[in-house]
The first five atom37 places (N, CA, C, CB, O) and aatype in JSON, in Angstrom:
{
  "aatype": [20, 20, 20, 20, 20, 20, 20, 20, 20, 20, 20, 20, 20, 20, 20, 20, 20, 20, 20, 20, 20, 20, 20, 20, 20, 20, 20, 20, 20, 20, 20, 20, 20, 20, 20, 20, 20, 20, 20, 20, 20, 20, 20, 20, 20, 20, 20, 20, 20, 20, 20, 20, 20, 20, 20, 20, 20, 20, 20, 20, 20, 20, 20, 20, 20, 20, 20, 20, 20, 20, 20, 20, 20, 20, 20, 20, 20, 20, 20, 20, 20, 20, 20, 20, 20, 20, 20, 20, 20, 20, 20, 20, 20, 20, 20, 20, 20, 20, 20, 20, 20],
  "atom_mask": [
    [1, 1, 1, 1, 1],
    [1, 1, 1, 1, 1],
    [1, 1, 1, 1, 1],
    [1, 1, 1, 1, 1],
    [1, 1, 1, 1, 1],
    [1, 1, 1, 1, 1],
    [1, 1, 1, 1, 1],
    [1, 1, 1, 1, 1],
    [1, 1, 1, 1, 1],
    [1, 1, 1, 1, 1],
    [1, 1, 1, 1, 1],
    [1, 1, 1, 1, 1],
    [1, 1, 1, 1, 1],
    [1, 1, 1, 1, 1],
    [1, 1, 1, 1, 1],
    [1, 1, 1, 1, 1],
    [1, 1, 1, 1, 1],
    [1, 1, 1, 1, 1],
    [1, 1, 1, 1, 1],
    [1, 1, 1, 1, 1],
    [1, 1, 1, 1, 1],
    [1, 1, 1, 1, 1],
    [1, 1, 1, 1, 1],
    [1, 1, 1, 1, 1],
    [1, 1, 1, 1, 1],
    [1, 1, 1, 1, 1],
    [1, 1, 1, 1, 1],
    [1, 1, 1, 1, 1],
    [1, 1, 1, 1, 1],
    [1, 1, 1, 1, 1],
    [1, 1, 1, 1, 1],
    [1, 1, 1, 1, 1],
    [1, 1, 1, 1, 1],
    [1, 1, 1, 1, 1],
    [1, 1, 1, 1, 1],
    [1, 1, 1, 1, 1],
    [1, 1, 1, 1, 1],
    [1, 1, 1, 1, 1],
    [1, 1, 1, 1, 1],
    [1, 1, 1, 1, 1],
    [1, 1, 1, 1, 1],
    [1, 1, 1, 1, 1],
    [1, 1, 1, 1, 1],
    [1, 1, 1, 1, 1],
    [1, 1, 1, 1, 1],
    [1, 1, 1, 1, 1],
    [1, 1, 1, 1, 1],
    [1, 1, 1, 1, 1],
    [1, 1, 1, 1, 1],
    [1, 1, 1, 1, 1],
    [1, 1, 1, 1, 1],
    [1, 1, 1, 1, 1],
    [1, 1, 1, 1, 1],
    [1, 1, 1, 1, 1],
    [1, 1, 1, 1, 1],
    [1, 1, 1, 1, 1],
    [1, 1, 1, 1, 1],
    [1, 1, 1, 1, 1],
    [1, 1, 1, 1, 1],
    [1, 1, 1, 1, 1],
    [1, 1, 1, 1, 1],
    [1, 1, 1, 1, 1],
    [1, 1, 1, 1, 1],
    [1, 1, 1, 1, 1],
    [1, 1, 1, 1, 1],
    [1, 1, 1, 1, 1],
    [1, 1, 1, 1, 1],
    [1, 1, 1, 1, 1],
    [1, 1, 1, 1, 1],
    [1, 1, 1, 1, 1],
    [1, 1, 1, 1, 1],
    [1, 1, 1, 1, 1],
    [1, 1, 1, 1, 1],
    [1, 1, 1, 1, 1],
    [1, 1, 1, 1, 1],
    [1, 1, 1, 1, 1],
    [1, 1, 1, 1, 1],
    [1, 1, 1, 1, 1],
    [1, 1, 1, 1, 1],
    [1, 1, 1, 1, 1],
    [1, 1, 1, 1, 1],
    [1, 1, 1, 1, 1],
    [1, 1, 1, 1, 1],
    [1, 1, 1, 1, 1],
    [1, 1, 1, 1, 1],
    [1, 1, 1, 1, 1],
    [1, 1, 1, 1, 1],
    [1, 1, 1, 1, 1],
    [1, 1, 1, 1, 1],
    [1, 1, 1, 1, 1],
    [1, 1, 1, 1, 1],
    [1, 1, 1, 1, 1],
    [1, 1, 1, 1, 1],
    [1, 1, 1, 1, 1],
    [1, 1, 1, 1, 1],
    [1, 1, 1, 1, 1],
    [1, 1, 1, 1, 1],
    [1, 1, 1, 1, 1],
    [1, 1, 1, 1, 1],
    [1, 1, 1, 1, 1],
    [1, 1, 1, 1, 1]
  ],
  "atom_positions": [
    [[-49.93, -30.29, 62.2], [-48.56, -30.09, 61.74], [-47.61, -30.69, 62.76], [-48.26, -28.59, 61.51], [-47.89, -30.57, 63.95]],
    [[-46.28, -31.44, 62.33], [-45.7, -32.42, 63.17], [-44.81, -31.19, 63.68], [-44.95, -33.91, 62.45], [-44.99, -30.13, 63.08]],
    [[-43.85, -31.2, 64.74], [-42.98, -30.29, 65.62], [-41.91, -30.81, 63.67], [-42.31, -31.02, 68.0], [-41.91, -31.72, 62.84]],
    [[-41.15, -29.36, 63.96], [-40.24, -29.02, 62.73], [-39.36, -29.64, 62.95], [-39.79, -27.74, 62.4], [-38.89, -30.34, 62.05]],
    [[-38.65, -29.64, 64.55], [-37.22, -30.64, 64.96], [-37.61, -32.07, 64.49], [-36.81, -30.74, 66.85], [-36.72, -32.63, 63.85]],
    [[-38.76, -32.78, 64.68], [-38.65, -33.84, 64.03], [-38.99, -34.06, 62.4], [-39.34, -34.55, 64.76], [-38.57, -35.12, 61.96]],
    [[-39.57, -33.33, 61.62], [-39.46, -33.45, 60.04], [-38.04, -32.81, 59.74], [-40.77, -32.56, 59.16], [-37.79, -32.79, 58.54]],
    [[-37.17, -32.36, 60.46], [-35.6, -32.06, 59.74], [-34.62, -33.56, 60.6], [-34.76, -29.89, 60.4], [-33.51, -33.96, 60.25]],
    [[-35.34, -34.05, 61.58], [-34.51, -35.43, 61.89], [-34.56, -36.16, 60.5], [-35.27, -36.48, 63.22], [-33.63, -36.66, 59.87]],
    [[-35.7, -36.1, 60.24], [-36.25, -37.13, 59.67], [-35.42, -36.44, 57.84], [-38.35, -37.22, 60.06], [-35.02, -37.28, 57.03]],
    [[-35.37, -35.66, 57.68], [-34.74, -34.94, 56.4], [-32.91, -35.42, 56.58], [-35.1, -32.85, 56.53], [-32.24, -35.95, 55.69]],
    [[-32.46, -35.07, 57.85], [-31.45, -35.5, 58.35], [-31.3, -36.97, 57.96], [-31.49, -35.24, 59.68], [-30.72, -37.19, 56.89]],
    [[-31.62, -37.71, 58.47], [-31.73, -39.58, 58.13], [-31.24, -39.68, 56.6], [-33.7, -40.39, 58.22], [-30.29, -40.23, 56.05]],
    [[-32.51, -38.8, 56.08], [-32.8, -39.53, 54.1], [-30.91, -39.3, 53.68], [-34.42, -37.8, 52.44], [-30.12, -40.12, 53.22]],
    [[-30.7, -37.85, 54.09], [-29.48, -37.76, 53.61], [-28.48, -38.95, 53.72], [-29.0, -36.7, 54.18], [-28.04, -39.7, 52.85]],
    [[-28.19, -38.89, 55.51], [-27.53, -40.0, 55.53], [-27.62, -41.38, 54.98], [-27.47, -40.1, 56.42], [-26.66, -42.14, 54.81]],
    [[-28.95, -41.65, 54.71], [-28.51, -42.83, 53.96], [-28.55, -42.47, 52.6], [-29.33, -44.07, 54.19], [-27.72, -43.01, 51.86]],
    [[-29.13, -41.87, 52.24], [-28.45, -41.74, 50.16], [-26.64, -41.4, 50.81], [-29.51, -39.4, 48.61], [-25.75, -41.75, 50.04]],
    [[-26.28, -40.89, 51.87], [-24.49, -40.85, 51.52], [-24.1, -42.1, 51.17], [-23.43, -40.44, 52.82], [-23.57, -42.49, 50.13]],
    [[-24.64, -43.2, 52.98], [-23.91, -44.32, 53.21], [-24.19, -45.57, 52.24], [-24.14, -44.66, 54.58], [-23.71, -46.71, 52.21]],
    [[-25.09, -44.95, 51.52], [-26.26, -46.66, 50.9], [-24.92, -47.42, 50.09], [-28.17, -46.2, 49.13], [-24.97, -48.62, 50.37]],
    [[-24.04, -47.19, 49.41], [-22.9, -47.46, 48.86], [-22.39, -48.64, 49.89], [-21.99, -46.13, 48.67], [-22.74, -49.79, 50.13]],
    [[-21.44, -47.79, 50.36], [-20.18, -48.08, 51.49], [-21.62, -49.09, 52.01], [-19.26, -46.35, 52.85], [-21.9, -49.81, 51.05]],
    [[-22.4, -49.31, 52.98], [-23.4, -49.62, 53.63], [-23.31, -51.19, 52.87], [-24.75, -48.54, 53.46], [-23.04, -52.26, 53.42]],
    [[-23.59, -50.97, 51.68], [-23.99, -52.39, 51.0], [-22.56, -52.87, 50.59], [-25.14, -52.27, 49.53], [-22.36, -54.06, 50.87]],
    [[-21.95, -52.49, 50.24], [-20.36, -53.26, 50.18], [-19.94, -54.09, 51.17], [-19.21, -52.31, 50.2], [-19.61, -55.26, 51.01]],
    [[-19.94, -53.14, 52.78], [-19.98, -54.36, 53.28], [-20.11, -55.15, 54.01], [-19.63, -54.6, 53.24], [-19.32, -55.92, 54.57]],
    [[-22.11, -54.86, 54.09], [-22.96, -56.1, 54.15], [-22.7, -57.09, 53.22], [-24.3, -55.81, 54.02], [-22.74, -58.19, 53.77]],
    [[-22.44, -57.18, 52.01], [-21.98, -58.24, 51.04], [-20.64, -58.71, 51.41], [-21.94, -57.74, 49.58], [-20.62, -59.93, 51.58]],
    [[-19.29, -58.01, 51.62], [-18.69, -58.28, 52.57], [-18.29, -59.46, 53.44], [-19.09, -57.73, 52.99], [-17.4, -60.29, 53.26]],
    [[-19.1, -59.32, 54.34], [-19.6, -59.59, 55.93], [-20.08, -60.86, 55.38], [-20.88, -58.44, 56.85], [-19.43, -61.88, 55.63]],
    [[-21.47, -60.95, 54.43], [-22.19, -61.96, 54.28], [-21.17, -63.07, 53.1], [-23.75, -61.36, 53.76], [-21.55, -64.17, 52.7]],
    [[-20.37, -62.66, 52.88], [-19.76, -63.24, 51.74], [-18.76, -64.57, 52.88], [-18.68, -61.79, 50.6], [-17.9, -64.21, 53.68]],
    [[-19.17, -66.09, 52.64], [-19.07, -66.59, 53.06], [-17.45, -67.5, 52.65], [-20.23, -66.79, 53.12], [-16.87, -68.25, 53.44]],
    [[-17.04, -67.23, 51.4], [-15.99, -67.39, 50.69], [-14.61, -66.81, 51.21], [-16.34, -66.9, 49.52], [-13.59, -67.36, 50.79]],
    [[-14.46, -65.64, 52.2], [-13.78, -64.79, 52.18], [-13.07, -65.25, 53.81], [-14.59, -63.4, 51.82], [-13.66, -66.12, 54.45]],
    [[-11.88, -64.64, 54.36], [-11.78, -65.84, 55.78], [-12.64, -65.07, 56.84], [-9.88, -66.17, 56.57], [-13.38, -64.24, 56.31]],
    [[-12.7, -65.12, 57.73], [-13.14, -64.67, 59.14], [-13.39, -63.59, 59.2], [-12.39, -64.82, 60.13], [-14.39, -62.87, 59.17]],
    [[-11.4, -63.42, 59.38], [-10.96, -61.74, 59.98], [-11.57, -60.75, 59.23], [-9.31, -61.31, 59.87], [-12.22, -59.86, 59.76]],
    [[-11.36, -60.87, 57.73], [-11.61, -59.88, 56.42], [-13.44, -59.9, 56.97], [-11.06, -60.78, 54.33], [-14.06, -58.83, 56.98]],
    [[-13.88, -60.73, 57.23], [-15.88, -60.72, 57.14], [-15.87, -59.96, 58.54], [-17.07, -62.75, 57.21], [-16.82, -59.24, 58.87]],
    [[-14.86, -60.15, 59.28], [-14.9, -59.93, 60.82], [-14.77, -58.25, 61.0], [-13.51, -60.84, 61.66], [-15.64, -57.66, 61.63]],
    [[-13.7, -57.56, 60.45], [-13.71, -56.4, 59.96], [-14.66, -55.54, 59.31], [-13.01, -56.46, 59.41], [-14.87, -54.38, 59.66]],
    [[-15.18, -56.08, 58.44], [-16.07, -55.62, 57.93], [-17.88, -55.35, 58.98], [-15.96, -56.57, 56.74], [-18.84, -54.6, 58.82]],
    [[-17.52, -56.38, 59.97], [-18.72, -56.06, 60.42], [-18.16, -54.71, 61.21], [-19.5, -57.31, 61.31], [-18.98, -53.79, 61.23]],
    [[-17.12, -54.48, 61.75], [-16.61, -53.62, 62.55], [-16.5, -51.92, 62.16], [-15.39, -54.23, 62.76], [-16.57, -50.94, 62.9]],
    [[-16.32, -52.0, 60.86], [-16.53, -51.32, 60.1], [-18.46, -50.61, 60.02], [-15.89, -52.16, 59.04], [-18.74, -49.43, 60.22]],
    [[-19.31, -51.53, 59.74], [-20.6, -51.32, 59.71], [-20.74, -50.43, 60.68], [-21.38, -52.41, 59.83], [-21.05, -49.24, 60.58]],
    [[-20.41, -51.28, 62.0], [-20.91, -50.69, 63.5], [-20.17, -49.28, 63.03], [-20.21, -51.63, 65.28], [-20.87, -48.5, 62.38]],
    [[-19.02, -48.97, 63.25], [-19.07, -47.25, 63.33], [-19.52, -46.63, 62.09], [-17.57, -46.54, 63.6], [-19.1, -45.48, 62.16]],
    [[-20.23, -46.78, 60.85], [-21.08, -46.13, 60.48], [-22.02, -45.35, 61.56], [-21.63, -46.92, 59.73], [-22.25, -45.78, 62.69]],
    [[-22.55, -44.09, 61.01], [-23.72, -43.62, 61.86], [-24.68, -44.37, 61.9], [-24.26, -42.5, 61.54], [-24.93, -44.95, 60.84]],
    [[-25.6, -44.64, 63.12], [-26.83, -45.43, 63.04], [-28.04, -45.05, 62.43], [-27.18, -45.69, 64.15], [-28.92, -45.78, 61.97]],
    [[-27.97, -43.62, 62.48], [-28.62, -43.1, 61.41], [-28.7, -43.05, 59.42], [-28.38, -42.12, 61.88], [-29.41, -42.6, 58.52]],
    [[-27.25, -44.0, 59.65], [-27.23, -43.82, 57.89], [-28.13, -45.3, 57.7], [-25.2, -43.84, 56.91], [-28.51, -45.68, 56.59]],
    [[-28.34, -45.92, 58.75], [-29.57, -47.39, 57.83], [-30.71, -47.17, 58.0], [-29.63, -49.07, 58.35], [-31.33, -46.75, 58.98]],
    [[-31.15, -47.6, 56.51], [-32.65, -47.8, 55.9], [-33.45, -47.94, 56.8], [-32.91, -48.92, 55.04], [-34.45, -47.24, 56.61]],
    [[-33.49, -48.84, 58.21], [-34.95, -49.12, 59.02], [-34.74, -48.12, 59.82], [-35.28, -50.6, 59.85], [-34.84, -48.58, 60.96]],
    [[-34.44, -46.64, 59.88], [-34.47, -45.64, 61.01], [-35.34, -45.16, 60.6], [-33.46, -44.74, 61.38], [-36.37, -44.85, 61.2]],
    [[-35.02, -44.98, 59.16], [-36.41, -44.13, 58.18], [-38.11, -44.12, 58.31], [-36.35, -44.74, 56.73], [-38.53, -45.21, 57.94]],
    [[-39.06, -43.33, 58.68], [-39.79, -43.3, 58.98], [-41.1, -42.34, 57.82], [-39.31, -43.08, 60.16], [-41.05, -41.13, 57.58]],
    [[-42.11, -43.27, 57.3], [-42.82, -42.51, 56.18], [-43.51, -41.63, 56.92], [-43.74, -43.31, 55.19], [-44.05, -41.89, 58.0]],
    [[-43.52, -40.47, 56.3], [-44.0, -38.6, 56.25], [-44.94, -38.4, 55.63], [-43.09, -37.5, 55.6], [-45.05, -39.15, 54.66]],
    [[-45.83, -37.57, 55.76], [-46.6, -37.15, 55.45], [-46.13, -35.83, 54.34], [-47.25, -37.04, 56.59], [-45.96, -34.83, 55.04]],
    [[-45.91, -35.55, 53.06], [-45.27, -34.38, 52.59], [-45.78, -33.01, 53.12], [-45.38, -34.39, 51.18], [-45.06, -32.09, 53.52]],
    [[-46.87, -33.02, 53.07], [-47.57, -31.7, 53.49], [-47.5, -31.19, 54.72], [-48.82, -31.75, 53.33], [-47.01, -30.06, 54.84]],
    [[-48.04, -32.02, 56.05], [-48.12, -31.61, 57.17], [-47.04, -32.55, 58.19], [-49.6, -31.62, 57.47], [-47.19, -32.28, 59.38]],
    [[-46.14, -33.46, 57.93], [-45.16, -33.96, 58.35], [-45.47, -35.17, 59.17], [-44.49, -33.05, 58.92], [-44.55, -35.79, 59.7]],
    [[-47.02, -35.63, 59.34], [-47.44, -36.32, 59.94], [-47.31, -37.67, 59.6], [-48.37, -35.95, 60.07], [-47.54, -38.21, 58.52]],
    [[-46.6, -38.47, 61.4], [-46.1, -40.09, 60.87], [-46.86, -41.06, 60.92], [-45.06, -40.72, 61.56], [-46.35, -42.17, 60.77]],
    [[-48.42, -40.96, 61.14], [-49.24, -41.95, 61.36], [-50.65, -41.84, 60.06], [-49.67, -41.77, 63.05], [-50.82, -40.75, 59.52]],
    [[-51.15, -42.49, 59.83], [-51.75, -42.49, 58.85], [-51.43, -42.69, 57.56], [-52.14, -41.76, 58.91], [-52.36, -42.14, 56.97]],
    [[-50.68, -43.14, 56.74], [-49.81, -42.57, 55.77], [-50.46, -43.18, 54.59], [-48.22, -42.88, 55.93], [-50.9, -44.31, 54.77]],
    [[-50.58, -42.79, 53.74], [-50.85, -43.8, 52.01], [-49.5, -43.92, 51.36], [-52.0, -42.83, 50.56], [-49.11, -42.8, 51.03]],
    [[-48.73, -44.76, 51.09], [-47.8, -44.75, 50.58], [-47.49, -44.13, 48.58], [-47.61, -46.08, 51.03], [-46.61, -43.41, 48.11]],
    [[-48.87, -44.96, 47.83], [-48.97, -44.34, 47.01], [-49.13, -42.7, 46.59], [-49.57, -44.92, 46.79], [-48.9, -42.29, 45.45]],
    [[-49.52, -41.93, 47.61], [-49.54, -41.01, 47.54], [-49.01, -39.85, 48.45], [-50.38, -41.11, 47.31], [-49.36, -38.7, 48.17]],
    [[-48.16, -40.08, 49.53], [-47.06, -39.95, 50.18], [-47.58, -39.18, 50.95], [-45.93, -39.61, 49.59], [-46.99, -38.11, 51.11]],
    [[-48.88, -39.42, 51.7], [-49.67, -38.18, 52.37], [-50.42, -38.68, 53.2], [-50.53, -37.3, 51.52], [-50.62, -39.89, 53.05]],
    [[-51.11, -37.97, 54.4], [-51.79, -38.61, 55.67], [-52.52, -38.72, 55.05], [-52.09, -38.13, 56.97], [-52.5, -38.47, 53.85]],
    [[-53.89, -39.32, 56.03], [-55.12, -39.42, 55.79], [-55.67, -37.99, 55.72], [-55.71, -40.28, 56.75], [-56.32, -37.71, 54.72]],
    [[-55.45, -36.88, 56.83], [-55.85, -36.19, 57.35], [-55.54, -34.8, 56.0], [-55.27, -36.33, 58.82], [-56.37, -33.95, 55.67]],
    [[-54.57, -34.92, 55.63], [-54.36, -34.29, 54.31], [-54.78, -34.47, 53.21], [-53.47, -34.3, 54.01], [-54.97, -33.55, 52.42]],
    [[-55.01, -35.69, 52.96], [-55.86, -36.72, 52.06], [-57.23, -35.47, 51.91], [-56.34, -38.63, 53.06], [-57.42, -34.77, 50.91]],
    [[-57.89, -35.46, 52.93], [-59.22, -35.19, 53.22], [-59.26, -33.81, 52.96], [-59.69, -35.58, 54.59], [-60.23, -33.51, 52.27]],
    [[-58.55, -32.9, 53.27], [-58.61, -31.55, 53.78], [-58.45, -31.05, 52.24], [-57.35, -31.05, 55.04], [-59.15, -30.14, 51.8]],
    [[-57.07, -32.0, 51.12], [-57.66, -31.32, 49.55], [-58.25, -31.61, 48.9], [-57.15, -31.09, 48.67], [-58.34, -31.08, 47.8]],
    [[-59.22, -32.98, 49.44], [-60.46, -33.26, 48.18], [-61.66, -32.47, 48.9], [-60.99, -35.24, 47.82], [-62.65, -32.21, 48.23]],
    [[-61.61, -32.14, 50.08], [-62.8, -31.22, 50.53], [-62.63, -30.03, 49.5], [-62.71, -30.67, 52.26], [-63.36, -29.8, 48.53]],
    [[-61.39, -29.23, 49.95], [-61.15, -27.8, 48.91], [-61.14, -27.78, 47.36], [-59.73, -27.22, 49.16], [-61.01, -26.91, 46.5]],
    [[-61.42, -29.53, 47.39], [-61.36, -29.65, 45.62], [-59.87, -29.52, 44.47], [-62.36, -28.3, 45.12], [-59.71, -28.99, 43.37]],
    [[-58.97, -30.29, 45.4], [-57.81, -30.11, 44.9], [-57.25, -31.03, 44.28], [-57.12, -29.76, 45.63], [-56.13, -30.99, 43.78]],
    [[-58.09, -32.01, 44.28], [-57.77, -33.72, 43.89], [-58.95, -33.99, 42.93], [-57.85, -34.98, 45.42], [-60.14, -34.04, 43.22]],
    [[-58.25, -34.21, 41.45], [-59.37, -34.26, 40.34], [-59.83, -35.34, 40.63], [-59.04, -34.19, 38.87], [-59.1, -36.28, 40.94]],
    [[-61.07, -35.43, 40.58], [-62.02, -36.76, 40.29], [-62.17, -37.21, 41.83], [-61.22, -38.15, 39.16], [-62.94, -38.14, 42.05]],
    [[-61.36, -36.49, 43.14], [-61.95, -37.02, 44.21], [-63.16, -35.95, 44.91], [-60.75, -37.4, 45.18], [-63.06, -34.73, 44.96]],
    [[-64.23, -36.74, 45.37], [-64.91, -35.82, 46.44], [-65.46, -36.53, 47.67], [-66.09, -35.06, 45.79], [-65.77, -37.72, 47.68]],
    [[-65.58, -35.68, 48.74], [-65.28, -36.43, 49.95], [-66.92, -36.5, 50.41], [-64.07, -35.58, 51.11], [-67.52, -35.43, 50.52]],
    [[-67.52, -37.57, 50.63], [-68.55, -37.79, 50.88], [-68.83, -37.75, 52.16], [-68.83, -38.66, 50.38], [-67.93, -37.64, 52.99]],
    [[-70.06, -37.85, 52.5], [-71.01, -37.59, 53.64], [-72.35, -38.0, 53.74], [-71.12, -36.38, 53.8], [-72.95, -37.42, 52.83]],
    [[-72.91, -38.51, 54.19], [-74.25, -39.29, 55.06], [-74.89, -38.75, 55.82], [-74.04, -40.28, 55.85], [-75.81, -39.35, 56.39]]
  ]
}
């Protein structure tokens, strides 16, 4: 099980970016909008920067749902390895069973 202060950072983050994802992409388009003069693209980056650094997408880090764990991860199924294992042993995962040699 991961320490709790870091699965509520990490709960912390998601929020912030579902707030900023809006405002965030306005204006990166903005900024990147090459049509527009300087100052106006120039502002806009200025703008970005005091956003929280926490409201962008690459802070985000995939979780484990169950036990909060950041390494191992299956994305399709949003879960460690280590969790993976522990409910097809108990038989909690139809059609999986965990083999042995």
């Amino acid at each position: 099980m991961a320490k709790q202060s870091m699965i509520q950072r990490q709960l912390k983050r998601e929020r912030l970016v579902a707030k900023y994802a809006a405002k965030r992409a306005a204006l990166k388009e903005t900024s990147r909008n090459l049509d527009l003069p300087m100052e106006e693209r120039f502002k806009a980056v200025l703008a970005l920067a005091k956003l929280p650094r926490d409201s962008s997408a690459t802070r985000l880090h995939n979780r484990c749902e169950i036990s909060g764990r950041p390494k191992a991860y299956y994305r399709k199924l949003r879960m460690s390895r280590i969790a993976l294992r522990d409910l097809a042993s108990k038989g909690e995962i139809p059609g999986m069973v965990k083999s042995s040699w």
